[in-house]
N, CA, C and O atoms as a Maestro MAE file, in Angstrom:
{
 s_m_m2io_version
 :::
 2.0.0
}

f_m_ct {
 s_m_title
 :::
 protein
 m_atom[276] {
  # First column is atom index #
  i_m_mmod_type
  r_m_x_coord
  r_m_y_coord
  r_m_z_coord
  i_m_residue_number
  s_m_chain_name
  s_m_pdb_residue_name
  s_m_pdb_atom_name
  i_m_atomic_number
  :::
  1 25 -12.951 61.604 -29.226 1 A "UNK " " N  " 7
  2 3 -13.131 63.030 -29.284 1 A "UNK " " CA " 6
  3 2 -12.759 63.615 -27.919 1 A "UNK " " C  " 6
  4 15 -13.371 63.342 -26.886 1 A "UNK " " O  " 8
  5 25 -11.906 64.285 -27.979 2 A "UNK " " N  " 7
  6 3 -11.176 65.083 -26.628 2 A "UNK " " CA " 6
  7 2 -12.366 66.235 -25.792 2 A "UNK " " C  " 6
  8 15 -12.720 67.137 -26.551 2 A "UNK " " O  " 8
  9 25 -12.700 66.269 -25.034 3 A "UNK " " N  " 7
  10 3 -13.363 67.398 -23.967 3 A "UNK " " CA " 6
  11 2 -13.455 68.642 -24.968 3 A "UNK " " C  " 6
  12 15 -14.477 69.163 -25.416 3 A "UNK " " O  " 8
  13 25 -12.131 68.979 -25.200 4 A "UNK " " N  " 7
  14 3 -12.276 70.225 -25.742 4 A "UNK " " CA " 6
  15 2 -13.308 70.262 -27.338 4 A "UNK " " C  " 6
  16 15 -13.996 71.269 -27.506 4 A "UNK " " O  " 8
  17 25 -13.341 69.361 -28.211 5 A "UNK " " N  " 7
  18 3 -13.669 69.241 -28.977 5 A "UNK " " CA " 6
  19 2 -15.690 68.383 -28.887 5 A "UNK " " C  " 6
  20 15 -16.657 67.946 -29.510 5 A "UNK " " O  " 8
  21 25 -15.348 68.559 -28.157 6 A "UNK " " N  " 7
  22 3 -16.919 68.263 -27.392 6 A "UNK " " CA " 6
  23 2 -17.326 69.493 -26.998 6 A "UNK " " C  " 6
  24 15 -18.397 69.890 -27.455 6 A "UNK " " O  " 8
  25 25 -16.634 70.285 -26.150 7 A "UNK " " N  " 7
  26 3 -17.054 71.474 -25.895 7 A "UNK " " CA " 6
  27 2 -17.486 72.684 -26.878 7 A "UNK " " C  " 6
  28 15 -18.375 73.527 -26.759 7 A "UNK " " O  " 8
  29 25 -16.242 72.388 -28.197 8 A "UNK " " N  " 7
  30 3 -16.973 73.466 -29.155 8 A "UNK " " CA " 6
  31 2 -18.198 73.339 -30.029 8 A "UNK " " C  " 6
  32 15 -18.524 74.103 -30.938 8 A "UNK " " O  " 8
  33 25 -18.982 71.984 -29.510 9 A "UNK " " N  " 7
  34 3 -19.996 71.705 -30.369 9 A "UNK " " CA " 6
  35 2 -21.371 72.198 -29.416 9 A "UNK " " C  " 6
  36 15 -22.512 72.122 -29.869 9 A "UNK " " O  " 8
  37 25 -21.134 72.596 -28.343 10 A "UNK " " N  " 7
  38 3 -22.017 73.764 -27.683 10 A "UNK " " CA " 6
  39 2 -21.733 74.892 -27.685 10 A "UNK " " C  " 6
  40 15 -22.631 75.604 -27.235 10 A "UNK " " O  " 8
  41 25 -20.635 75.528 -28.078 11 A "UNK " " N  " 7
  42 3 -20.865 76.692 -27.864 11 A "UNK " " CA " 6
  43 2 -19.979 77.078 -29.458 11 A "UNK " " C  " 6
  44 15 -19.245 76.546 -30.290 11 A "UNK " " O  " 8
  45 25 -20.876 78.794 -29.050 12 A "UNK " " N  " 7
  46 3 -20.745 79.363 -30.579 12 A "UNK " " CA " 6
  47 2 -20.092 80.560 -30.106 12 A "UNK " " C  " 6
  48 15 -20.545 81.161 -29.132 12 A "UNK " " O  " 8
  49 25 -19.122 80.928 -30.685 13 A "UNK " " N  " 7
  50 3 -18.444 82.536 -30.647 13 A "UNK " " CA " 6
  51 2 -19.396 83.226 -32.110 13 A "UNK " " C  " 6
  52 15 -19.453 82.700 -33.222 13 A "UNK " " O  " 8
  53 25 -20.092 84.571 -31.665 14 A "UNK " " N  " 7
  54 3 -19.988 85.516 -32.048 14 A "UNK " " CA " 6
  55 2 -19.410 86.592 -32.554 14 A "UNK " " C  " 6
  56 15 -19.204 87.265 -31.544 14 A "UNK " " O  " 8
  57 25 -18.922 87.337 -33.667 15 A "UNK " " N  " 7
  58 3 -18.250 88.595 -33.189 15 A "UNK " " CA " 6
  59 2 -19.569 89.679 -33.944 15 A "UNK " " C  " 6
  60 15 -20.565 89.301 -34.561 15 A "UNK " " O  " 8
  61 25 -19.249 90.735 -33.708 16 A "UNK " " N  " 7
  62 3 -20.185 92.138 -33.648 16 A "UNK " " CA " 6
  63 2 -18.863 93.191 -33.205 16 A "UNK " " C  " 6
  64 15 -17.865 93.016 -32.506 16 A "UNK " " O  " 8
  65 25 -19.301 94.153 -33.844 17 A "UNK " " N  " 7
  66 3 -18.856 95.253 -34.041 17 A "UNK " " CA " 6
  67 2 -20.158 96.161 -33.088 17 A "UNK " " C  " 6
  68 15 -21.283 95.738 -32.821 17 A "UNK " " O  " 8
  69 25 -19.461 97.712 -32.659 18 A "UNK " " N  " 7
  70 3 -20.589 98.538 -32.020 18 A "UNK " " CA " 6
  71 2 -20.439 99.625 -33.084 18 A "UNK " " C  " 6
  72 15 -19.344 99.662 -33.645 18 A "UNK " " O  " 8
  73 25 -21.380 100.530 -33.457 19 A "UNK " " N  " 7
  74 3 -21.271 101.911 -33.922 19 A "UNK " " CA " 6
  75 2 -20.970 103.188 -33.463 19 A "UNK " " C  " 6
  76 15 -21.384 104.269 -33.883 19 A "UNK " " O  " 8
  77 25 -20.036 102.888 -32.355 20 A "UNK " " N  " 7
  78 3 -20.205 104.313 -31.462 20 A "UNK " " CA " 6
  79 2 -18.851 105.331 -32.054 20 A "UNK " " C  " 6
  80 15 -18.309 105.362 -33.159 20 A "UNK " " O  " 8
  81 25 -18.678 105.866 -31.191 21 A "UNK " " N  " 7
  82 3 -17.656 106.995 -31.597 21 A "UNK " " CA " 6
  83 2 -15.982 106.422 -31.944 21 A "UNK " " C  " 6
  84 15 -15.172 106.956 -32.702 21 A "UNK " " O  " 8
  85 25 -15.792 105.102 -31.071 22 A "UNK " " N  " 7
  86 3 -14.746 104.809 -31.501 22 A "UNK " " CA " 6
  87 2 -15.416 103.231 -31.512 22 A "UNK " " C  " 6
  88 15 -16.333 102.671 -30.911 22 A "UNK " " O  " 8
  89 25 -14.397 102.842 -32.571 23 A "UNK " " N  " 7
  90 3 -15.090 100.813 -33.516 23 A "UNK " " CA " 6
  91 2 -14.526 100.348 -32.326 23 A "UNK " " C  " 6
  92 15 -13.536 100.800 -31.749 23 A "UNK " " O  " 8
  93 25 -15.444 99.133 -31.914 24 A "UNK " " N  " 7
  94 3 -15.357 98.491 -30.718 24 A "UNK " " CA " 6
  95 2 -15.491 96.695 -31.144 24 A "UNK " " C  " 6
  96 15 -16.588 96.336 -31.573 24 A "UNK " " O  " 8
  97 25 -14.957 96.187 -31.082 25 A "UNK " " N  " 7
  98 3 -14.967 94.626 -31.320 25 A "UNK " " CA " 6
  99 2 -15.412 94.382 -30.005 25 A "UNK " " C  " 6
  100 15 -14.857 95.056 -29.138 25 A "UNK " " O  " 8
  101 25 -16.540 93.342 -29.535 26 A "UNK " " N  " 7
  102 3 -17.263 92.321 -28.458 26 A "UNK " " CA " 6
  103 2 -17.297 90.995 -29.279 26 A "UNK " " C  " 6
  104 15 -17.299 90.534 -30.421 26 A "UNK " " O  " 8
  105 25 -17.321 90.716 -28.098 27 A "UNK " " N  " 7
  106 3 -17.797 88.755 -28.404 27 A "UNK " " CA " 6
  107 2 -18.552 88.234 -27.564 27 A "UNK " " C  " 6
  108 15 -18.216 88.236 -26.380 27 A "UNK " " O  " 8
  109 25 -19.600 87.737 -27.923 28 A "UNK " " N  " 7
  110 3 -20.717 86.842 -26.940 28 A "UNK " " CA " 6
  111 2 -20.435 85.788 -27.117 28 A "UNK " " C  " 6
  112 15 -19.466 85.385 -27.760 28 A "UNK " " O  " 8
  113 25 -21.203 85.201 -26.598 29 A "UNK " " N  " 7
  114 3 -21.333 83.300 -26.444 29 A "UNK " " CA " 6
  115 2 -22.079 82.471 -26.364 29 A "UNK " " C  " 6
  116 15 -22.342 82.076 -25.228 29 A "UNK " " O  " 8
  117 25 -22.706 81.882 -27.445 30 A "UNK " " N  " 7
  118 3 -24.324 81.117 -26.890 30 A "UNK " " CA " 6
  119 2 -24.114 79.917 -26.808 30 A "UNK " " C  " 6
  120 15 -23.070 79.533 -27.335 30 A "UNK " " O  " 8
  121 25 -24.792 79.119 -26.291 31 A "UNK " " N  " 7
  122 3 -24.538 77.790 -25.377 31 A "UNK " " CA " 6
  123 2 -26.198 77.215 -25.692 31 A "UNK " " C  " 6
  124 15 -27.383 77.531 -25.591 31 A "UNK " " O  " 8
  125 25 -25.364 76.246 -26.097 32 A "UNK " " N  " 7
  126 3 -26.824 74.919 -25.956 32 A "UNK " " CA " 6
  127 2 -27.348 74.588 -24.667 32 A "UNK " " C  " 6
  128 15 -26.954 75.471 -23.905 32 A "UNK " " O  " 8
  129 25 -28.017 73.782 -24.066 33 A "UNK " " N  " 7
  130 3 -28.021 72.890 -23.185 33 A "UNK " " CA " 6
  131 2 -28.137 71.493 -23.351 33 A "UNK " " C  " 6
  132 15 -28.815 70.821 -22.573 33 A "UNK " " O  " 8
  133 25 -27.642 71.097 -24.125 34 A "UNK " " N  " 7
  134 3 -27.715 69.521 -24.513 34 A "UNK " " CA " 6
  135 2 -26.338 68.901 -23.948 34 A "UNK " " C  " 6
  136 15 -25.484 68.515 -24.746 34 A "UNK " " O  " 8
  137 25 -26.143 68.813 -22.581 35 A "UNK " " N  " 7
  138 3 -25.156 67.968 -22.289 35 A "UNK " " CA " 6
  139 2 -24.908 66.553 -21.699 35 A "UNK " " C  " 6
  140 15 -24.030 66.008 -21.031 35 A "UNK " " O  " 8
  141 25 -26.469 66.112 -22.437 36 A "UNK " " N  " 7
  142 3 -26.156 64.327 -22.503 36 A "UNK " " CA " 6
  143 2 -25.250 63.732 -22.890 36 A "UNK " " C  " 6
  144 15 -25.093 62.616 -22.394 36 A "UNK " " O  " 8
  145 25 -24.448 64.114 -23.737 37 A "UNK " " N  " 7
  146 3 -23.418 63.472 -25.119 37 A "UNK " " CA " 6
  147 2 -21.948 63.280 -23.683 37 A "UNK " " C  " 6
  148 15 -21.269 62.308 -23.353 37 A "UNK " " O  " 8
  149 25 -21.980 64.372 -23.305 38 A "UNK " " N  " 7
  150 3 -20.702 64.641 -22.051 38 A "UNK " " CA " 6
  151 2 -20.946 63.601 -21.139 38 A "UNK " " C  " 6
  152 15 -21.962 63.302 -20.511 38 A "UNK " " O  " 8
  153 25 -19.333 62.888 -21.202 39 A "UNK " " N  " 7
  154 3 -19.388 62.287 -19.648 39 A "UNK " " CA " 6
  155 2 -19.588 63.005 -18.505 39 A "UNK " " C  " 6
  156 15 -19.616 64.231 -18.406 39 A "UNK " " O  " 8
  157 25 -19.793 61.800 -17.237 40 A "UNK " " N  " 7
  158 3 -19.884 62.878 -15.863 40 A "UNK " " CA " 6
  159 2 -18.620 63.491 -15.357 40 A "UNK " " C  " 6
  160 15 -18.607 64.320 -14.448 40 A "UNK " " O  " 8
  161 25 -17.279 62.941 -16.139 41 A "UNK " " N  " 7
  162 3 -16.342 63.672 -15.582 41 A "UNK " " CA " 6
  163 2 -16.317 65.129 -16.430 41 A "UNK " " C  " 6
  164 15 -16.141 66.028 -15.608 41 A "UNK " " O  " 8
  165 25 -16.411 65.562 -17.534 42 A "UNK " " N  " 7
  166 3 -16.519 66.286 -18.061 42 A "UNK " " CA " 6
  167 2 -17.698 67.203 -17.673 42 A "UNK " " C  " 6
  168 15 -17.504 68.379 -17.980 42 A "UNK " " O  " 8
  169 25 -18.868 66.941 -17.073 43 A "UNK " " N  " 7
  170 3 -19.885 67.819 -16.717 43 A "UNK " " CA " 6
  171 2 -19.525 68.322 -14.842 43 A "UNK " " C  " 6
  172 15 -20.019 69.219 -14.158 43 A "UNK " " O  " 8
  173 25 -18.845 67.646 -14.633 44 A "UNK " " N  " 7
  174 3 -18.346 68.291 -13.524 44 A "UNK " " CA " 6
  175 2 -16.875 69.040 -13.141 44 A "UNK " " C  " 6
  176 15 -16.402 69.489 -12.097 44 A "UNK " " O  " 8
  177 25 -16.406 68.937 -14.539 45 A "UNK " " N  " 7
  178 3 -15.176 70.050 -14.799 45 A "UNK " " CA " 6
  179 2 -15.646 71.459 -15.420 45 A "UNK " " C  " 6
  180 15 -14.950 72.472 -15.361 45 A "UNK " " O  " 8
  181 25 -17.156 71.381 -16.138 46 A "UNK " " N  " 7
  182 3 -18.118 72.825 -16.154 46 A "UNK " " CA " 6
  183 2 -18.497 72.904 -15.077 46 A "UNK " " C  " 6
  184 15 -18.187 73.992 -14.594 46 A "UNK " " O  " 8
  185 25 -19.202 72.086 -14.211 47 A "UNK " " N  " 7
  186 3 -19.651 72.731 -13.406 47 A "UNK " " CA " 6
  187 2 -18.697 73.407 -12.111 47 A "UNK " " C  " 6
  188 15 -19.072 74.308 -11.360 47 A "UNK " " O  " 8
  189 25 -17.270 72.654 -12.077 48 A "UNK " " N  " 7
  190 3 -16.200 73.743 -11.272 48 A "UNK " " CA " 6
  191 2 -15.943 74.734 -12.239 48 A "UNK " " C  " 6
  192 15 -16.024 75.808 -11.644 48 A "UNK " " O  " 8
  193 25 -15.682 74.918 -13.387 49 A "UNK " " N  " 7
  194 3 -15.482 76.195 -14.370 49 A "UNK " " CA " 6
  195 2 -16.447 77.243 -14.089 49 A "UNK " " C  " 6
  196 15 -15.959 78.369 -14.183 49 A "UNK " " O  " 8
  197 25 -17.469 77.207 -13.826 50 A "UNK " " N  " 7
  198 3 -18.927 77.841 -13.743 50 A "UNK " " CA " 6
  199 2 -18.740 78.335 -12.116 50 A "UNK " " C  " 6
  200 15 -19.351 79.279 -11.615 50 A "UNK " " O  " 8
  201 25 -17.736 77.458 -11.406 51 A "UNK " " N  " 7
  202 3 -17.532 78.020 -10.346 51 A "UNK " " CA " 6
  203 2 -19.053 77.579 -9.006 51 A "UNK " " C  " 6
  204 15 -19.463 78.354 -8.143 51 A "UNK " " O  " 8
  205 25 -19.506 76.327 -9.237 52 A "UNK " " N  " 7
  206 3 -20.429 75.800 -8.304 52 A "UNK " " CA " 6
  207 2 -19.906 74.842 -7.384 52 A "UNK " " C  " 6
  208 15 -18.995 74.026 -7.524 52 A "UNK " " O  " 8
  209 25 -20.566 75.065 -6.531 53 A "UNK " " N  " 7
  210 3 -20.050 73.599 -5.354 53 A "UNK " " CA " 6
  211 2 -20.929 72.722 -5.170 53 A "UNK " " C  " 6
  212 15 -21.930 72.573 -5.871 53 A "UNK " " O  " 8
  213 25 -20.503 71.827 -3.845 54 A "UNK " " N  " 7
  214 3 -21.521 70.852 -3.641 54 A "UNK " " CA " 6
  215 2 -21.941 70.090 -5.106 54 A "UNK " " C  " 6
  216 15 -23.150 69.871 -5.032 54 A "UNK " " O  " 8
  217 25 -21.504 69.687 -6.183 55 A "UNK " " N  " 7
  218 3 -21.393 69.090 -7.550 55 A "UNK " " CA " 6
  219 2 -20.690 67.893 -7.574 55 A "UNK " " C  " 6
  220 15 -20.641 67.391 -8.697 55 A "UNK " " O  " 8
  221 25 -20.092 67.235 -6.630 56 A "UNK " " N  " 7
  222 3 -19.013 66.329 -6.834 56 A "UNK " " CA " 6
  223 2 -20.028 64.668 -6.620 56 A "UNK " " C  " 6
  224 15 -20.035 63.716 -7.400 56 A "UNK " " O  " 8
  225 25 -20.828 64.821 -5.236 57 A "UNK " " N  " 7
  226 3 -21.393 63.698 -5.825 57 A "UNK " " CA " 6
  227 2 -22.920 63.844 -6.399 57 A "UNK " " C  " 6
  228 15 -23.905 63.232 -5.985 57 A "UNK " " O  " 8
  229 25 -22.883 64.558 -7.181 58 A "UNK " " N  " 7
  230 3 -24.193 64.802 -8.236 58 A "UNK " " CA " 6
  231 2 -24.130 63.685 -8.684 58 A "UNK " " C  " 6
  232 15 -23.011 63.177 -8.627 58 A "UNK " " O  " 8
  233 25 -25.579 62.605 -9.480 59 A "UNK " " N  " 7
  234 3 -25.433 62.046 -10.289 59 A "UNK " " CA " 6
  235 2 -25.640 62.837 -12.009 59 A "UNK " " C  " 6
  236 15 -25.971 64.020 -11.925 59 A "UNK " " O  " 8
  237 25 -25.513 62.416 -13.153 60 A "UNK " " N  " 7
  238 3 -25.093 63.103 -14.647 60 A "UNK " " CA " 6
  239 2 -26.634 63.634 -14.632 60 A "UNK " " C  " 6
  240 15 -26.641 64.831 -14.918 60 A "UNK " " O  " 8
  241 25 -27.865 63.154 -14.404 61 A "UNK " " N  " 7
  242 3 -29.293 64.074 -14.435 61 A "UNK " " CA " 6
  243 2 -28.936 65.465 -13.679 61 A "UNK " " C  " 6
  244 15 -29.152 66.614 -14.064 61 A "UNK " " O  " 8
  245 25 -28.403 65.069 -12.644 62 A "UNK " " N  " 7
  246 3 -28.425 66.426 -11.427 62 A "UNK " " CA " 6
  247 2 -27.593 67.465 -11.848 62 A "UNK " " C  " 6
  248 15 -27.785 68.673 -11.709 62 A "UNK " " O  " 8
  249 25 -26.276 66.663 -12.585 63 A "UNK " " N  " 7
  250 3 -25.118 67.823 -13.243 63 A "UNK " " CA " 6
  251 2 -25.935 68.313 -13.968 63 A "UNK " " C  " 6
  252 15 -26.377 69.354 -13.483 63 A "UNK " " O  " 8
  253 25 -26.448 68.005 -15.118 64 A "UNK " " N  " 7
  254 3 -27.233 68.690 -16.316 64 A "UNK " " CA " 6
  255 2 -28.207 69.792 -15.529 64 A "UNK " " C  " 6
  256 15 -28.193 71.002 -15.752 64 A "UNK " " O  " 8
  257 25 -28.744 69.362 -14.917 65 A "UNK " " N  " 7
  258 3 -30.006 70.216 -14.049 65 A "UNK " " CA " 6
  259 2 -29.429 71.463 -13.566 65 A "UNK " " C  " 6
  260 15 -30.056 72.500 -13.781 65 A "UNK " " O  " 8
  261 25 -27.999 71.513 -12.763 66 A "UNK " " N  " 7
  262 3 -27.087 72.384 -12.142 66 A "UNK " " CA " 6
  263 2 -26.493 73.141 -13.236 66 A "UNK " " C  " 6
  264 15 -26.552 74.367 -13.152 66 A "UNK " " O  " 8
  265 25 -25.884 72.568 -14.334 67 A "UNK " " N  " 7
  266 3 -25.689 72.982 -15.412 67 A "UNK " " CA " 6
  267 2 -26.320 74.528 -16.330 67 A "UNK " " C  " 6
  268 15 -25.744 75.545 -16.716 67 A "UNK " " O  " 8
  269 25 -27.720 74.064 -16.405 68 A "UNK " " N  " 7
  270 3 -29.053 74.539 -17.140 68 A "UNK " " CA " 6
  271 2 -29.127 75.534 -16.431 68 A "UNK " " C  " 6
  272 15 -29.590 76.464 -17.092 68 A "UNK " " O  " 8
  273 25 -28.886 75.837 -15.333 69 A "UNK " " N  " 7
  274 3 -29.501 76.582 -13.984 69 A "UNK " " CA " 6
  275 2 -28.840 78.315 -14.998 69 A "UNK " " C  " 6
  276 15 -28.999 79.425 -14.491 69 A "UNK " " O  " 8
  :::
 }
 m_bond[275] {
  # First column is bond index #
  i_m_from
  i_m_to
  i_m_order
  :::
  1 1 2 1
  2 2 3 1
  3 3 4 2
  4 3 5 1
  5 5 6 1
  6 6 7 1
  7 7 8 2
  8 7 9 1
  9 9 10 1
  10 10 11 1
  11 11 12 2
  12 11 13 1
  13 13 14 1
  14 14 15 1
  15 15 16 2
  16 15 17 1
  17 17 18 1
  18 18 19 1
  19 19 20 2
  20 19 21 1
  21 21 22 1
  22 22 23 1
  23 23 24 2
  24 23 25 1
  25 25 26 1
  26 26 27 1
  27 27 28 2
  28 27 29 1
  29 29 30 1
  30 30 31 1
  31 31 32 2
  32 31 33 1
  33 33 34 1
  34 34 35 1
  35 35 36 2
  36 35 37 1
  37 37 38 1
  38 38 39 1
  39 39 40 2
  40 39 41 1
  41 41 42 1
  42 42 43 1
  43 43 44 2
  44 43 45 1
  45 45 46 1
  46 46 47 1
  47 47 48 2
  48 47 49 1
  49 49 50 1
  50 50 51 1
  51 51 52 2
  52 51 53 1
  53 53 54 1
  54 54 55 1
  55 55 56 2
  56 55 57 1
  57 57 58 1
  58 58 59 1
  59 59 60 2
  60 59 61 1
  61 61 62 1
  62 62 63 1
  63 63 64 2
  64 63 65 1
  65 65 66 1
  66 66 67 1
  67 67 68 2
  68 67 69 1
  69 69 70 1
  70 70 71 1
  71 71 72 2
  72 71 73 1
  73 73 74 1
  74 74 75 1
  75 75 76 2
  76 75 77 1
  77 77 78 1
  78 78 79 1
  79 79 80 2
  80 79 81 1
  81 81 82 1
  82 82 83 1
  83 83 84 2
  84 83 85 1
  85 85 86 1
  86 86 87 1
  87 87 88 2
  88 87 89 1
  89 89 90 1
  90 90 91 1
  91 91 92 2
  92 91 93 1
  93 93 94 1
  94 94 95 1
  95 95 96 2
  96 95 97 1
  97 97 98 1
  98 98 99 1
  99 99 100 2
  100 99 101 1
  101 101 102 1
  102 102 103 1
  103 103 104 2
  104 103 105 1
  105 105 106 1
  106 106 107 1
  107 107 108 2
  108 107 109 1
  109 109 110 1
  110 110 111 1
  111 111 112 2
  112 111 113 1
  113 113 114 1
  114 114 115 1
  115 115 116 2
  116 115 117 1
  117 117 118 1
  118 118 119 1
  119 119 120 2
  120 119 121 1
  121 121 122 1
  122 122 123 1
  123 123 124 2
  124 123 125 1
  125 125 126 1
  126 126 127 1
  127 127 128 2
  128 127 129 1
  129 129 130 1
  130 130 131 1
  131 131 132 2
  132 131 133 1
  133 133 134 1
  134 134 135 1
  135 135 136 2
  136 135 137 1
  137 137 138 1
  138 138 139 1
  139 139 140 2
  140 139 141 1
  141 141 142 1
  142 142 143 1
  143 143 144 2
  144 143 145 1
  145 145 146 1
  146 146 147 1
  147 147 148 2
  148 147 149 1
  149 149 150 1
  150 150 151 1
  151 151 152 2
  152 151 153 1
  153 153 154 1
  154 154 155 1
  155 155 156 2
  156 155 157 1
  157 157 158 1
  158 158 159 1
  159 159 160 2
  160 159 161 1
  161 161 162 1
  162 162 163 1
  163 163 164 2
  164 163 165 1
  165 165 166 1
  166 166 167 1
  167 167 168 2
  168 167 169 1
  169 169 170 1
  170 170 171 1
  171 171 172 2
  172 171 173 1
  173 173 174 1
  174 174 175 1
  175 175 176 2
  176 175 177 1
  177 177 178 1
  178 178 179 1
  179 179 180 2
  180 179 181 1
  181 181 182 1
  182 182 183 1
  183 183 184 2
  184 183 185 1
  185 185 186 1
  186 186 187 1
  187 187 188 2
  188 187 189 1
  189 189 190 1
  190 190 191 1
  191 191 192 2
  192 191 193 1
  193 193 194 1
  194 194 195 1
  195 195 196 2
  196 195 197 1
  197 197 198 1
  198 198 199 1
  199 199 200 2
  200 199 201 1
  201 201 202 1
  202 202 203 1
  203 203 204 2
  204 203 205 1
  205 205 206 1
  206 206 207 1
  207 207 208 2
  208 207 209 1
  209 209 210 1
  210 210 211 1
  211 211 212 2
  212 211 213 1
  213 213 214 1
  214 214 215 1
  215 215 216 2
  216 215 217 1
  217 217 218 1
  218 218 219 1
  219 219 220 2
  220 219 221 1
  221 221 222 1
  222 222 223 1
  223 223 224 2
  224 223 225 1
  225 225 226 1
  226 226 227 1
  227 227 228 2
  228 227 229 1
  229 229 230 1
  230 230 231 1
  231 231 232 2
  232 231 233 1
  233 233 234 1
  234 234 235 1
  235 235 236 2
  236 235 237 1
  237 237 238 1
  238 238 239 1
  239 239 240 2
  240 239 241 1
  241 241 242 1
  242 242 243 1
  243 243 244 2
  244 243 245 1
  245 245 246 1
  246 246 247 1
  247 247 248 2
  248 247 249 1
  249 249 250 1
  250 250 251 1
  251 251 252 2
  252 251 253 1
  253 253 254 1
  254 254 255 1
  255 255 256 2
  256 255 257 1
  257 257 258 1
  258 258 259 1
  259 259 260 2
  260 259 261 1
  261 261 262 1
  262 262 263 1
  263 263 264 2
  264 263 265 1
  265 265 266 1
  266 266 267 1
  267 267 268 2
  268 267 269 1
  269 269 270 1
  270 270 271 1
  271 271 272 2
  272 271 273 1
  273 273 274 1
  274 274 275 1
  275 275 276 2
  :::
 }
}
């Protein structure tokens, strides 16, 4: 199973509509926190996506922890 396909099993796209004066399409995003299943190379390619440092020599408890944050 490829990263990416690991990844869509945490997260969920939304769509919603607004009621205002002109129709507005948004999209949210909800996210698990269950990222035991993820290797540590993969939890530290979120955690540069997420845009954190100091992550590189985390061990996979500490990524998750940084993760959650």
């Amino acid at each position: 199973m490829s990263f990416l396909e690991k990844f869509r099993q945490f997260v969920r796209f939304e769509r919603f509509t607004t009621n205002d004066k002109e129709q507005t399409t948004e999209y949210s995003v909800a996210t698990t926190t269950d990222y035991s299943s993820l290797k540590v190379s993969e939890l530290k390619t979120l955690a540069k996506e997420r845009g954190f440092t100091g992550y590189s020599n985390l061990r996979k408890t500490q990524l998750i922890e940084l993760l959650n944050k």
